[in-house]
PDBQT receptor file of N, H, CA, C and O in Angstrom, charges set to zero:
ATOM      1  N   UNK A   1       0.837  -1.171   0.000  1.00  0.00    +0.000 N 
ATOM      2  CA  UNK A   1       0.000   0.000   0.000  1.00  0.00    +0.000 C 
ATOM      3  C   UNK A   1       0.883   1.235   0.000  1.00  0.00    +0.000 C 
ATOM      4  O   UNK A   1       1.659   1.530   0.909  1.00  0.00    +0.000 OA
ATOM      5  N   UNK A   2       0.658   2.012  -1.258  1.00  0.00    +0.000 N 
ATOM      6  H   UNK A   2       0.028   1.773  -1.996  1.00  0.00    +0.000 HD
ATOM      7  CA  UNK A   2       1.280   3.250  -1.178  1.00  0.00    +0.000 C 
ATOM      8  C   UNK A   2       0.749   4.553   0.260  1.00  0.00    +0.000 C 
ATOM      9  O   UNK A   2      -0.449   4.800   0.391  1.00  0.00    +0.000 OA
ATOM     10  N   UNK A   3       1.774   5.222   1.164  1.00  0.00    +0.000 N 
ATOM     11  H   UNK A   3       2.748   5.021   1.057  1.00  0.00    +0.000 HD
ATOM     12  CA  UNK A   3       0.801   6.661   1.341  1.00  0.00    +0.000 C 
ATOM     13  C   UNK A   3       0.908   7.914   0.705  1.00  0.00    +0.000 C 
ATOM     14  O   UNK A   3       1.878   8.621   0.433  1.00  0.00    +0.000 OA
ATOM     15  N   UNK A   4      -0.232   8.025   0.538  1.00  0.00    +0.000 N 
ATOM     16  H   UNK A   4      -1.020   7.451   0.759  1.00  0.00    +0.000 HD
ATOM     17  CA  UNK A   4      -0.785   9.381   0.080  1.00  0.00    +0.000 C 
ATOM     18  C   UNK A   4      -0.353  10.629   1.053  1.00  0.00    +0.000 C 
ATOM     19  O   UNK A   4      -0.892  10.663   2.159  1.00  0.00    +0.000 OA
ATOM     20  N   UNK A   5       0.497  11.558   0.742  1.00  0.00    +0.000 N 
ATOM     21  H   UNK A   5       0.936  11.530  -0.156  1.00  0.00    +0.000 HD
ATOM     22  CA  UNK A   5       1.072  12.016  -0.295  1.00  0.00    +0.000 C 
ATOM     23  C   UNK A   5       2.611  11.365  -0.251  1.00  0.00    +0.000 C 
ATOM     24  O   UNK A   5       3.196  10.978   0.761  1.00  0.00    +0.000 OA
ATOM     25  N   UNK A   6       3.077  11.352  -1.539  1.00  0.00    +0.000 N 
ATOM     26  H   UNK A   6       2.602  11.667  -2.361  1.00  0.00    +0.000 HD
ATOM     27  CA  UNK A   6       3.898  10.969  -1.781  1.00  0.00    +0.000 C 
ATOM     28  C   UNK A   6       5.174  11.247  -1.316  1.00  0.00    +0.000 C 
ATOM     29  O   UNK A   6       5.148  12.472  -1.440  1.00  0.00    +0.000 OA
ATOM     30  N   UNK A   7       6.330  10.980  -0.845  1.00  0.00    +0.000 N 
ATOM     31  H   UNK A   7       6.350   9.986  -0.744  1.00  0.00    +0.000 HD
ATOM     32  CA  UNK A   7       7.468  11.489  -0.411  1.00  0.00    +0.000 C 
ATOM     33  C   UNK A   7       7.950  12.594  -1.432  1.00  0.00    +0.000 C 
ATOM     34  O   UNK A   7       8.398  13.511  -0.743  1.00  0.00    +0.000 OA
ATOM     35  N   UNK A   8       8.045  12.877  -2.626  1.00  0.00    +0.000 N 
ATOM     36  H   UNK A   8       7.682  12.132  -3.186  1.00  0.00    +0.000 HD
ATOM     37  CA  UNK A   8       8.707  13.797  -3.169  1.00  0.00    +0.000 C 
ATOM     38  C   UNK A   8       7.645  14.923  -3.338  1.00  0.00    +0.000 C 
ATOM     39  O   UNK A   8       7.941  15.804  -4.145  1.00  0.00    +0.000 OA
ATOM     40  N   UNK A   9       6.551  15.014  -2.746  1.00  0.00    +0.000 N 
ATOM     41  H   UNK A   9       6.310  14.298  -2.090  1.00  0.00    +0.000 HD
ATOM     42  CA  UNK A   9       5.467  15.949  -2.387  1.00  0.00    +0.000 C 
ATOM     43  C   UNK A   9       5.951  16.671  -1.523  1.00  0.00    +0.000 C 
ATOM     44  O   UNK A   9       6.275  17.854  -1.619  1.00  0.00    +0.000 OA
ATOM     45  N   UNK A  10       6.043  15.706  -0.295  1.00  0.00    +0.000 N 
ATOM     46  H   UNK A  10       5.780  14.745  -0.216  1.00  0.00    +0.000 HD
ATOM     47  CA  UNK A  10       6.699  16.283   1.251  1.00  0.00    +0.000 C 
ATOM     48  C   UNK A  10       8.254  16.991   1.353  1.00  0.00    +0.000 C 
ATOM     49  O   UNK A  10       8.450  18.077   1.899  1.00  0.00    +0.000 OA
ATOM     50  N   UNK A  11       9.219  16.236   0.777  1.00  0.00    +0.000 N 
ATOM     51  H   UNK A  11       9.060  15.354   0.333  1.00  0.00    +0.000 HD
ATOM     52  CA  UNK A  11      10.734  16.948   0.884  1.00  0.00    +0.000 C 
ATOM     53  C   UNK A  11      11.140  17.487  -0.359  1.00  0.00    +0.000 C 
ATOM     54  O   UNK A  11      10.559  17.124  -1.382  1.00  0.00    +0.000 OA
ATOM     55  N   UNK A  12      11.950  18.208  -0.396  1.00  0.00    +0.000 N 
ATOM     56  H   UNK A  12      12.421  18.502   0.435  1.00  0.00    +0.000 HD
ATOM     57  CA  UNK A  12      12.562  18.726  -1.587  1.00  0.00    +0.000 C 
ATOM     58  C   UNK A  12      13.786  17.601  -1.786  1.00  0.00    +0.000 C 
ATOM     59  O   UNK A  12      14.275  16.811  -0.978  1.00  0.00    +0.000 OA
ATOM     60  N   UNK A  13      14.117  17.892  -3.397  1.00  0.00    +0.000 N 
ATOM     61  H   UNK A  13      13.720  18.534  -4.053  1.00  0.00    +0.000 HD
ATOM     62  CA  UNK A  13      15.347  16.847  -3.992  1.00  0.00    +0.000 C 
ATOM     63  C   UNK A  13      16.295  17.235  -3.157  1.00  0.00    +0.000 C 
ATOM     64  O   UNK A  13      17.019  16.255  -2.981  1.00  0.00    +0.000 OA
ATOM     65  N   UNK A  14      16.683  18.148  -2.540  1.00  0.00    +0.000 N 
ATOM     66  H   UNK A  14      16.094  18.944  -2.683  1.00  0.00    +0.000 HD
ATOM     67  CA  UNK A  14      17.960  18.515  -2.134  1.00  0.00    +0.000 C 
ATOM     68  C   UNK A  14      18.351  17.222  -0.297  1.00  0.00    +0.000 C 
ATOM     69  O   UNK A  14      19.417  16.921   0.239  1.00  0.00    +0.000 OA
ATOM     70  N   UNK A  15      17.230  16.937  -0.027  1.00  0.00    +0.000 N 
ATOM     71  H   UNK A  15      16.364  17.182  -0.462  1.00  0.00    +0.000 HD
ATOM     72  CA  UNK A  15      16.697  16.402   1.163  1.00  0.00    +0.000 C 
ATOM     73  C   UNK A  15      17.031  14.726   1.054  1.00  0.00    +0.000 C 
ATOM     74  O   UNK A  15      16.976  14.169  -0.042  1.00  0.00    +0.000 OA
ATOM     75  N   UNK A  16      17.259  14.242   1.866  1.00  0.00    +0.000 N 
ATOM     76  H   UNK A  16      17.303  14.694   2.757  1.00  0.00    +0.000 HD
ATOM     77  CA  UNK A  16      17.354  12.531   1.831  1.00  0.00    +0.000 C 
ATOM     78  C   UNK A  16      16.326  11.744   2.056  1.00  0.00    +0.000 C 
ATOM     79  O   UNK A  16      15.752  11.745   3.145  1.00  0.00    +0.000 OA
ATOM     80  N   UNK A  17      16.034  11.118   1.238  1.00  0.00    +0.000 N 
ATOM     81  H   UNK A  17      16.500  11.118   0.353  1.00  0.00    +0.000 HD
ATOM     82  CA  UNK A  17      14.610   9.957   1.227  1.00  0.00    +0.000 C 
ATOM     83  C   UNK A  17      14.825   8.999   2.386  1.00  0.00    +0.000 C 
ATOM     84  O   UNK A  17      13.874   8.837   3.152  1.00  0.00    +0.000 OA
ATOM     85  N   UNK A  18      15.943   8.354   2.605  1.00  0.00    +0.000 N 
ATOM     86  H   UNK A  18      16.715   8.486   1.983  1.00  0.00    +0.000 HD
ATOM     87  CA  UNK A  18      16.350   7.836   3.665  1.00  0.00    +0.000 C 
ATOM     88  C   UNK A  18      16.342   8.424   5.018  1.00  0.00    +0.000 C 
ATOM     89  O   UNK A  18      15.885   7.831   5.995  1.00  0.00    +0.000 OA
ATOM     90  N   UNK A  19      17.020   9.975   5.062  1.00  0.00    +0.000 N 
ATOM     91  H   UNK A  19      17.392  10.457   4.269  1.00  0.00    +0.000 HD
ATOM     92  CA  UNK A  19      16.616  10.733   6.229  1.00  0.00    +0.000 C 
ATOM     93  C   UNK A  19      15.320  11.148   6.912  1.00  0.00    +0.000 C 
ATOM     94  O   UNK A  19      15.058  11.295   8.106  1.00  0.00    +0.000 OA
ATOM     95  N   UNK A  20      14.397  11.333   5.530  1.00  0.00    +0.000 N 
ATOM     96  H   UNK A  20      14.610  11.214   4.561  1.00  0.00    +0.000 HD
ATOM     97  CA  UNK A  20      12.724  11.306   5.631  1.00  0.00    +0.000 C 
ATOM     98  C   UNK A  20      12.068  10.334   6.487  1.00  0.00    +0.000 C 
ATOM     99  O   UNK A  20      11.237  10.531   7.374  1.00  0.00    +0.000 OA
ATOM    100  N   UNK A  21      12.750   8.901   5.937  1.00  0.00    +0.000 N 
ATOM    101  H   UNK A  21      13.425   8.741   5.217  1.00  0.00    +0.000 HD
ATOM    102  CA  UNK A  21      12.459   7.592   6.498  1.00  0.00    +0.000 C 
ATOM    103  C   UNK A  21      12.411   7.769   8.041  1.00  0.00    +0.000 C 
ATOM    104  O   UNK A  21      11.610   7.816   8.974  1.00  0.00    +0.000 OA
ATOM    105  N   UNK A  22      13.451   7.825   7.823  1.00  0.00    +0.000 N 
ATOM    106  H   UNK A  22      14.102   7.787   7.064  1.00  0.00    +0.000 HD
ATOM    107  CA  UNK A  22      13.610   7.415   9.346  1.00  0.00    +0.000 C 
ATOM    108  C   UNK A  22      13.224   8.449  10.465  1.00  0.00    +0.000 C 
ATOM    109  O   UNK A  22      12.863   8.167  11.607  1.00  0.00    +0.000 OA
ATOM    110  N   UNK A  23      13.378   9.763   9.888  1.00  0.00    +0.000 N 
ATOM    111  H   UNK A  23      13.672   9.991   8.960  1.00  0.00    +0.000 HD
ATOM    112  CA  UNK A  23      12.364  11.048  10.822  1.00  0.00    +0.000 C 
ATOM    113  C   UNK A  23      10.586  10.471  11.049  1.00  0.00    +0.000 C 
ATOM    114  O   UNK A  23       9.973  10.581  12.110  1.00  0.00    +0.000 OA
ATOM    115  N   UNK A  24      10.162  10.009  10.074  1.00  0.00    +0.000 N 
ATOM    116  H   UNK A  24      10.661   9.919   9.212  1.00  0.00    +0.000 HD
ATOM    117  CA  UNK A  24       8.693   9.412  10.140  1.00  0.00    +0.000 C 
ATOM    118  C   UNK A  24       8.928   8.338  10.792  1.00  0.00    +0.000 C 
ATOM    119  O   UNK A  24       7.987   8.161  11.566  1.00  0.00    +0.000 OA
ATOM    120  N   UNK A  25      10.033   7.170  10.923  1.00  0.00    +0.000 N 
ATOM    121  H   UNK A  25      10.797   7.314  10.295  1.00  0.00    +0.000 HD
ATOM    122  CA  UNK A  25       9.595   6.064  11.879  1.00  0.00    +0.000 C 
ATOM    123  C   UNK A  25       9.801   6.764  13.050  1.00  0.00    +0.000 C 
ATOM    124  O   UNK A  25       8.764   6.697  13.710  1.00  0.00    +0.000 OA
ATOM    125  N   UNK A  26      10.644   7.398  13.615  1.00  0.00    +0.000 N 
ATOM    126  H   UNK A  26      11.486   7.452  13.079  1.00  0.00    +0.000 HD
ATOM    127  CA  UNK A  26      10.848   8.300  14.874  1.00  0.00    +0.000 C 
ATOM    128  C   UNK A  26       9.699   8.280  15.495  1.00  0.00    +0.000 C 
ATOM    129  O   UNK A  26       9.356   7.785  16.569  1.00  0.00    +0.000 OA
ATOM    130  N   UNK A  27       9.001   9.032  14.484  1.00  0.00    +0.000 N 
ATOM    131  H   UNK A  27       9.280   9.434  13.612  1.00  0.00    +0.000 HD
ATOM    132  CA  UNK A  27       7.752   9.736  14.903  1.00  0.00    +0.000 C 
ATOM    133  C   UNK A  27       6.557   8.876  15.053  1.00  0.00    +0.000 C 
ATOM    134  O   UNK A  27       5.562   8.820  15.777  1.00  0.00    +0.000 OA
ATOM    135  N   UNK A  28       7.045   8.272  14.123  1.00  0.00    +0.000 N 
ATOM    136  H   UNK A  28       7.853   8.318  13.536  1.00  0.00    +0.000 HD
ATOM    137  CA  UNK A  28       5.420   7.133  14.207  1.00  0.00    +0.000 C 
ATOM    138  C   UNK A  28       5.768   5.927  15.397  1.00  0.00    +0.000 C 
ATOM    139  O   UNK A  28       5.028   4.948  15.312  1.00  0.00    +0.000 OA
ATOM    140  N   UNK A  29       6.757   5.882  16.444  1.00  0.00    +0.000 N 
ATOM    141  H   UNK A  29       7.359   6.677  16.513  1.00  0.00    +0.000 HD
ATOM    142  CA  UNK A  29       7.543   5.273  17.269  1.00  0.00    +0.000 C 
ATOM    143  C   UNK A  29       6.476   6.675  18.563  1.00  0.00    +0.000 C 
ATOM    144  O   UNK A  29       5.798   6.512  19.577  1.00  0.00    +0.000 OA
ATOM    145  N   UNK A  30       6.696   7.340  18.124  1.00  0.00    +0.000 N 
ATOM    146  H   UNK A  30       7.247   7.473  17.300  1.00  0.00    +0.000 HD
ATOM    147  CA  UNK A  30       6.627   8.521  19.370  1.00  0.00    +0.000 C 
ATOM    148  C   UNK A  30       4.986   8.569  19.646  1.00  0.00    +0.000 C 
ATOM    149  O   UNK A  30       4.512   8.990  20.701  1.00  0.00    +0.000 OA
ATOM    150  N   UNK A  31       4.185   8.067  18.522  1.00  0.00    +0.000 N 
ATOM    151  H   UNK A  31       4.570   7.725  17.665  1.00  0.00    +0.000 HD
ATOM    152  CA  UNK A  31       2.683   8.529  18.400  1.00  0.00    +0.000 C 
ATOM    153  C   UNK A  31       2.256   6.966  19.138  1.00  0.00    +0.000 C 
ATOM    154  O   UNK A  31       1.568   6.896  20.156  1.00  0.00    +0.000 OA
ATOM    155  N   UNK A  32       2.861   5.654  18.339  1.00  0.00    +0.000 N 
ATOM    156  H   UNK A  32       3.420   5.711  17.512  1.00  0.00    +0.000 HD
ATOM    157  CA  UNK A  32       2.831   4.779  19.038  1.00  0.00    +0.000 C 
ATOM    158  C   UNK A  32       2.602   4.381  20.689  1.00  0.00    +0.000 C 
ATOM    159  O   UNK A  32       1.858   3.576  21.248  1.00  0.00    +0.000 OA
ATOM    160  N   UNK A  33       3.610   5.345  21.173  1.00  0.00    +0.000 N 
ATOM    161  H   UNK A  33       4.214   5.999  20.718  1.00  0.00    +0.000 HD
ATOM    162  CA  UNK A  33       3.961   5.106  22.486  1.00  0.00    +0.000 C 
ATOM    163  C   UNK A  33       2.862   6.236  23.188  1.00  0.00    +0.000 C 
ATOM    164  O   UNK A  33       2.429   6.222  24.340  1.00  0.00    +0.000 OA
ATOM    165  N   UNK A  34       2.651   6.934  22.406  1.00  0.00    +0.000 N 
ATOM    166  H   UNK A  34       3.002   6.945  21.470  1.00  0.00    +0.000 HD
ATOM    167  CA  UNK A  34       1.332   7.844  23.044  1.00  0.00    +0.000 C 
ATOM    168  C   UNK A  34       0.353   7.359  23.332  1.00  0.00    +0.000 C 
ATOM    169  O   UNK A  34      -0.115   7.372  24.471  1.00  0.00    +0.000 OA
ATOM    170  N   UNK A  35      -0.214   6.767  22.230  1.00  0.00    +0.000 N 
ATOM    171  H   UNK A  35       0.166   6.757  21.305  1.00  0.00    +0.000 HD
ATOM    172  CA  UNK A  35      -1.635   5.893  21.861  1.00  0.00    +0.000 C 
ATOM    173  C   UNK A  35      -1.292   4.557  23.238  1.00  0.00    +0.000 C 
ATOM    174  O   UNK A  35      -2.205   4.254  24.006  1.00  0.00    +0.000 OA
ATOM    175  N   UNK A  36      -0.231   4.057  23.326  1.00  0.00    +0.000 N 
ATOM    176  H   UNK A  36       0.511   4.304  22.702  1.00  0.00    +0.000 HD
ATOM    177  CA  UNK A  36      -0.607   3.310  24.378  1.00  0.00    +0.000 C 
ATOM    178  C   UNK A  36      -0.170   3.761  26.034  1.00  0.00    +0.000 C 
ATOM    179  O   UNK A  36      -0.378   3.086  27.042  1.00  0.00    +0.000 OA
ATOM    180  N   UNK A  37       0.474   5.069  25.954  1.00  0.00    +0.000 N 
ATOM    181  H   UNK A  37       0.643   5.617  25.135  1.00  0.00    +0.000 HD
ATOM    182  CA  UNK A  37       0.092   5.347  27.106  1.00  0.00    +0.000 C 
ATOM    183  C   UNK A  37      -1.118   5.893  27.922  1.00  0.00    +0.000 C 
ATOM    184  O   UNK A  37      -1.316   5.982  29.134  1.00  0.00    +0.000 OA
ATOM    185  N   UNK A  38      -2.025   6.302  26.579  1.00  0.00    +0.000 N 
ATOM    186  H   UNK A  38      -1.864   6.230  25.594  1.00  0.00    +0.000 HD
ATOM    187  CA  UNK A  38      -3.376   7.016  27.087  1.00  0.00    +0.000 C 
ATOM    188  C   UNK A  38      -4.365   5.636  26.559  1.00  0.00    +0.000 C 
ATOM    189  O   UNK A  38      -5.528   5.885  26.243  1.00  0.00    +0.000 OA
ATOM    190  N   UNK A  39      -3.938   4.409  26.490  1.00  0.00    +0.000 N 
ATOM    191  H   UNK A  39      -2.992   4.207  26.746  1.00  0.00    +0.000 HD
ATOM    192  CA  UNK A  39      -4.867   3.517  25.761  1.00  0.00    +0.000 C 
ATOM    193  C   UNK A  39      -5.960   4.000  25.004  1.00  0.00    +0.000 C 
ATOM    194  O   UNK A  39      -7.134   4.042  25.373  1.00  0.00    +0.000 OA
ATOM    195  N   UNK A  40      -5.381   4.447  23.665  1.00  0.00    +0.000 N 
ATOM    196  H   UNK A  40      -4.427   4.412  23.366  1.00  0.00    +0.000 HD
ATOM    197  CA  UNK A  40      -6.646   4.968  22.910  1.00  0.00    +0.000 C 
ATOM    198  C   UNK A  40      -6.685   3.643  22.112  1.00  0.00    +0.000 C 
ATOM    199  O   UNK A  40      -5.978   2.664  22.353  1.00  0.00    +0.000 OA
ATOM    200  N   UNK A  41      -7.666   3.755  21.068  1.00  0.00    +0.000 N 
ATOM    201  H   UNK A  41      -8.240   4.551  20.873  1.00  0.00    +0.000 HD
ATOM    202  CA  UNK A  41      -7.659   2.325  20.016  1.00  0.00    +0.000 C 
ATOM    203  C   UNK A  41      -7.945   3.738  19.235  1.00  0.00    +0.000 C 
ATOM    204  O   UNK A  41      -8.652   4.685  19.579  1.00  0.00    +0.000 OA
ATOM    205  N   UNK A  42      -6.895   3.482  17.694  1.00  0.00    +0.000 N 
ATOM    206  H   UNK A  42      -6.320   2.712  17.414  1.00  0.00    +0.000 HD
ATOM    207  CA  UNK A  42      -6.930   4.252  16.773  1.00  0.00    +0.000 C 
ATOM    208  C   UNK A  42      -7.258   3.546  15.408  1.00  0.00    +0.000 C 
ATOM    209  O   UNK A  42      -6.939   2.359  15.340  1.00  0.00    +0.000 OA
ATOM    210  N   UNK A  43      -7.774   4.045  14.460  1.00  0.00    +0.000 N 
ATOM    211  H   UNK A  43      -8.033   5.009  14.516  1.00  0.00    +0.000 HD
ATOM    212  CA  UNK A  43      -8.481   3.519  13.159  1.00  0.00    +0.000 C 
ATOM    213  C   UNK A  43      -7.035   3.305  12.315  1.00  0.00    +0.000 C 
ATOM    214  O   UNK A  43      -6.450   2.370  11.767  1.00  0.00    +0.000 OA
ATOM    215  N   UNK A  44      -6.824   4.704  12.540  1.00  0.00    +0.000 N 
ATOM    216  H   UNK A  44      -7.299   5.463  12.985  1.00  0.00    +0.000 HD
ATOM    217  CA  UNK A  44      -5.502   4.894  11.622  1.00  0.00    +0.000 C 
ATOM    218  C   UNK A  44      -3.986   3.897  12.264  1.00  0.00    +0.000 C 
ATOM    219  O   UNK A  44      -3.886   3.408  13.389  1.00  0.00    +0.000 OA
ATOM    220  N   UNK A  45      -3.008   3.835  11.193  1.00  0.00    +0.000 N 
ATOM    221  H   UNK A  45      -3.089   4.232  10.279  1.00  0.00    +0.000 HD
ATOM    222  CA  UNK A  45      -1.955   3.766  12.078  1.00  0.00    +0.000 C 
ATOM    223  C   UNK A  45      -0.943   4.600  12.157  1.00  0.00    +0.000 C 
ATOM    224  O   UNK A  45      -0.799   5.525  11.358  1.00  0.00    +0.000 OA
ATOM    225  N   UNK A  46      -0.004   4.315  13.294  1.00  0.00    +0.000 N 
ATOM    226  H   UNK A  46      -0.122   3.563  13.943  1.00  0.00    +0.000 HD
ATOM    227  CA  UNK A  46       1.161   5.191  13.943  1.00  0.00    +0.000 C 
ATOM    228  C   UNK A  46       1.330   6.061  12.284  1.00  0.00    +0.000 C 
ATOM    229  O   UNK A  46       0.808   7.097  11.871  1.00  0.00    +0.000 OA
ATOM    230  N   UNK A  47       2.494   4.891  11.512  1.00  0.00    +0.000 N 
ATOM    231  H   UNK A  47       2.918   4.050  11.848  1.00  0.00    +0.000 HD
ATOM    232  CA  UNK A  47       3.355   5.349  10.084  1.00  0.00    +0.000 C 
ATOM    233  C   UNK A  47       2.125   6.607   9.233  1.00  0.00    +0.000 C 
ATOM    234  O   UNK A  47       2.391   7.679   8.689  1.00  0.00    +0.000 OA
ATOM    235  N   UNK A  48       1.080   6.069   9.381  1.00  0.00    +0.000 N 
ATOM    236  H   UNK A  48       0.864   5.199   9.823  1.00  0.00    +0.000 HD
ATOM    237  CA  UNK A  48       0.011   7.136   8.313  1.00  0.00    +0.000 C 
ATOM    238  C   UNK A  48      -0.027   8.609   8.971  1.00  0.00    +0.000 C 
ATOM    239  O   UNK A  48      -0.021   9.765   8.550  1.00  0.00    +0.000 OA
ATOM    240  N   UNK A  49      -0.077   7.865  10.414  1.00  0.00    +0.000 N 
ATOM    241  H   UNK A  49      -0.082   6.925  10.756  1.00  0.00    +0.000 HD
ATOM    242  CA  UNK A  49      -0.565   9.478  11.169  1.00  0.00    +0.000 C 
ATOM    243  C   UNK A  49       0.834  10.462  10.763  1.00  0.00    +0.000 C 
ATOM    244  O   UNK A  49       0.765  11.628  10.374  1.00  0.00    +0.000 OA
ATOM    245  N   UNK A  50       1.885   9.803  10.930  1.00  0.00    +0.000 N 
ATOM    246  H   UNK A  50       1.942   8.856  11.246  1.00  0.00    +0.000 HD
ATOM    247  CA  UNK A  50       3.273  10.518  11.410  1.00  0.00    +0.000 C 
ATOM    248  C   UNK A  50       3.328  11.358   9.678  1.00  0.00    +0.000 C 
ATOM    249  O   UNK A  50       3.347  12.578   9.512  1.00  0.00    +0.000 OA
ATOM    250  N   UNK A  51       3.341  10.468   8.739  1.00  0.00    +0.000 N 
ATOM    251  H   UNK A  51       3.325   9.478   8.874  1.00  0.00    +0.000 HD
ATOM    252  CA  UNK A  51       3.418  10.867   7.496  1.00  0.00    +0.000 C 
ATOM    253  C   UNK A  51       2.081  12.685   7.100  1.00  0.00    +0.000 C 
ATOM    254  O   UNK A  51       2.464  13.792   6.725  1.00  0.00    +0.000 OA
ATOM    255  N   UNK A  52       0.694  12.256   7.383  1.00  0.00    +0.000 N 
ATOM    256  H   UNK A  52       0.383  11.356   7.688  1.00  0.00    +0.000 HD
ATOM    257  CA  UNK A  52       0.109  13.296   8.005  1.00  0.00    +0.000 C 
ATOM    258  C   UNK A  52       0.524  14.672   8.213  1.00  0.00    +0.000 C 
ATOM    259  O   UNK A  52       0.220  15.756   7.714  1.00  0.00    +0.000 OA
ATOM    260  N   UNK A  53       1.543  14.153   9.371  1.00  0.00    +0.000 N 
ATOM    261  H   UNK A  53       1.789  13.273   9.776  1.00  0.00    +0.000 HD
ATOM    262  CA  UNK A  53       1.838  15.424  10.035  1.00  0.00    +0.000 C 
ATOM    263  C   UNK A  53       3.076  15.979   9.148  1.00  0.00    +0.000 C 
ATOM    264  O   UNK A  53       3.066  17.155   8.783  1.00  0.00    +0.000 OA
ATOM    265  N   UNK A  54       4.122  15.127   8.814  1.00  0.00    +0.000 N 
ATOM    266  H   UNK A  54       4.130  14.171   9.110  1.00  0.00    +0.000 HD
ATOM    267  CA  UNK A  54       4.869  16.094   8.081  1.00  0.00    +0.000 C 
ATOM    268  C   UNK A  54       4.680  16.537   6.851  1.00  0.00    +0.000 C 
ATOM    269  O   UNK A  54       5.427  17.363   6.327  1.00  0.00    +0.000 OA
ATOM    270  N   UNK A  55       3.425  15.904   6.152  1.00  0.00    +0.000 N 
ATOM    271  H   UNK A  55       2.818  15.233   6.578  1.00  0.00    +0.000 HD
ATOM    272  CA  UNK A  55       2.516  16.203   4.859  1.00  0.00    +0.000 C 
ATOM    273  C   UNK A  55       2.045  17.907   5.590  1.00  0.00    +0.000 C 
ATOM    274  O   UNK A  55       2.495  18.857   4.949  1.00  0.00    +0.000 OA
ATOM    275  N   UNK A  56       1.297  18.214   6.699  1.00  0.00    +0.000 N 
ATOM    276  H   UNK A  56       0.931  17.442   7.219  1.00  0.00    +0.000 HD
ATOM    277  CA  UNK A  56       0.801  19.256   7.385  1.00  0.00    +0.000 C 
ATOM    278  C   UNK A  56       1.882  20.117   7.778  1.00  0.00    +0.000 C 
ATOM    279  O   UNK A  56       1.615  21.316   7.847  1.00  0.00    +0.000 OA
ATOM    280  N   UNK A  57       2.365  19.963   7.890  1.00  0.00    +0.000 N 
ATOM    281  H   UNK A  57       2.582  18.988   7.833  1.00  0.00    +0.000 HD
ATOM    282  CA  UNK A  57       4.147  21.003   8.464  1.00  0.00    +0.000 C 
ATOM    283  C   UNK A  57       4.039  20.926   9.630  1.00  0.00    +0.000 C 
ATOM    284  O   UNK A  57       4.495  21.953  10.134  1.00  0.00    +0.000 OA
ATOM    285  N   UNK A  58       3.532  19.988  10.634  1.00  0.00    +0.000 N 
ATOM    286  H   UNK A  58       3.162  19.154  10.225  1.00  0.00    +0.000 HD
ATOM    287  CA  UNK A  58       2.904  20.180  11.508  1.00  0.00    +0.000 C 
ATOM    288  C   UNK A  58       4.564  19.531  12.309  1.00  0.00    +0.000 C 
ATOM    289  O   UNK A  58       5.231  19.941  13.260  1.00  0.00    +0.000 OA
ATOM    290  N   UNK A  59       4.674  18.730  11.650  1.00  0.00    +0.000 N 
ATOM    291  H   UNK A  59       4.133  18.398  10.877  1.00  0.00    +0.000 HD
ATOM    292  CA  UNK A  59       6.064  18.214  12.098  1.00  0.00    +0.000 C 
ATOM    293  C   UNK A  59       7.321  18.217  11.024  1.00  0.00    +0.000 C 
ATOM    294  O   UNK A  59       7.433  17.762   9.886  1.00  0.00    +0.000 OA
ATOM    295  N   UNK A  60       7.864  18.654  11.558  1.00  0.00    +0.000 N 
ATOM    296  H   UNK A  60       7.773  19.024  12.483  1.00  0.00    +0.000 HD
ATOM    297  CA  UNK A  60       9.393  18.673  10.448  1.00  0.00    +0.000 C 
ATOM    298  C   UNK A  60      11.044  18.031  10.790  1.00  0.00    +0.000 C 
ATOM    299  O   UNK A  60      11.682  17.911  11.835  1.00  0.00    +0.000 OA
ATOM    300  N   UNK A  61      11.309  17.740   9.495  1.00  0.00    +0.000 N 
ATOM    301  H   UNK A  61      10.790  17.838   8.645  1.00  0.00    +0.000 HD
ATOM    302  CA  UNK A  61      12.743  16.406  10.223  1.00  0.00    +0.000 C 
ATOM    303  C   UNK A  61      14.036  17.845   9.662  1.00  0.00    +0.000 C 
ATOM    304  O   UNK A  61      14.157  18.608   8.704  1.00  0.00    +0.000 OA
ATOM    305  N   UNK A  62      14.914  17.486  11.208  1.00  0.00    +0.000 N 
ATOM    306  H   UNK A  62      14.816  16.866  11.987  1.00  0.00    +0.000 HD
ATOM    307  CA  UNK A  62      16.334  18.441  11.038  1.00  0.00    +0.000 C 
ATOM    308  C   UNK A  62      17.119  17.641  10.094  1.00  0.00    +0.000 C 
ATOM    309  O   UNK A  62      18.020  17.021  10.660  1.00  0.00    +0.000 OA
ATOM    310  N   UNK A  63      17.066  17.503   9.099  1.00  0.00    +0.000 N 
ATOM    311  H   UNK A  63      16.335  18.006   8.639  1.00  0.00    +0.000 HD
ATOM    312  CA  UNK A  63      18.300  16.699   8.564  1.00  0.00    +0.000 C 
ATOM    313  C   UNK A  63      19.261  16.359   8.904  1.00  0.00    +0.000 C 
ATOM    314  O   UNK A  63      19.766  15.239   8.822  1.00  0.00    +0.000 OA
ATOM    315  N   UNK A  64      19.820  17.721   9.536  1.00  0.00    +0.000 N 
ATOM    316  H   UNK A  64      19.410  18.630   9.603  1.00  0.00    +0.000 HD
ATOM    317  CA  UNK A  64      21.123  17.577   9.932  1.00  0.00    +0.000 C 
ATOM    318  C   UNK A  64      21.462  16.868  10.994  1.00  0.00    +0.000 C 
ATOM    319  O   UNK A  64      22.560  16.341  11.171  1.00  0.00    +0.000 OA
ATOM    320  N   UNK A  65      20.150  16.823  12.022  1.00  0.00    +0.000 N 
ATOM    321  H   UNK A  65      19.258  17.251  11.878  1.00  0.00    +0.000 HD
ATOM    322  CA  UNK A  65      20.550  15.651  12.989  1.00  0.00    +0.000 C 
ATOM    323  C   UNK A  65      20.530  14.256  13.070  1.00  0.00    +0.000 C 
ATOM    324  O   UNK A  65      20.756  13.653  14.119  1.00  0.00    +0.000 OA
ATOM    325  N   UNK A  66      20.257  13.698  11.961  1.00  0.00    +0.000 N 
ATOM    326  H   UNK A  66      20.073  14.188  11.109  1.00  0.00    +0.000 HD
ATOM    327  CA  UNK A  66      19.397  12.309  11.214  1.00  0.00    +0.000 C 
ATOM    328  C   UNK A  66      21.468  11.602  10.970  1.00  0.00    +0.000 C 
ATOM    329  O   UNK A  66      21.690  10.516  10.435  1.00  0.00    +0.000 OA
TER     330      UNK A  66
């Protein structure tokens, strides 16, 4: 299953697809651990939500610290 939107939507060429990667598992690691500390049951999952947010600018990866 592809997600919608696409990675070269979200970062610019100048940016690492690999660095992307792994800023979204971070994150979808971080939403994870949320959802079960407040025991929610979510429709969606962690990877979609996290992707979401940096689709939204809502979250953004430092490259430089990756």
């Amino acid at each position: 299953m592809m997600l919608k939107p696409a990675m070269y939507q979200i970062i610019s060429k100048k940016d690492s697809y690999y660095k992307f990667v792994v800023a979204v598992a971070k994150r979808a690691r971080e939403i994870s651990d949320e959802i079960d500390e407040q025991k929610i049951v979510c429709e969606e999952k962690p990877v979609k939500m996290a992707v979401d947010e940096f689709a939204k600018g809502k979250c953004r990866a430092d490259f430089s610290q990756l």
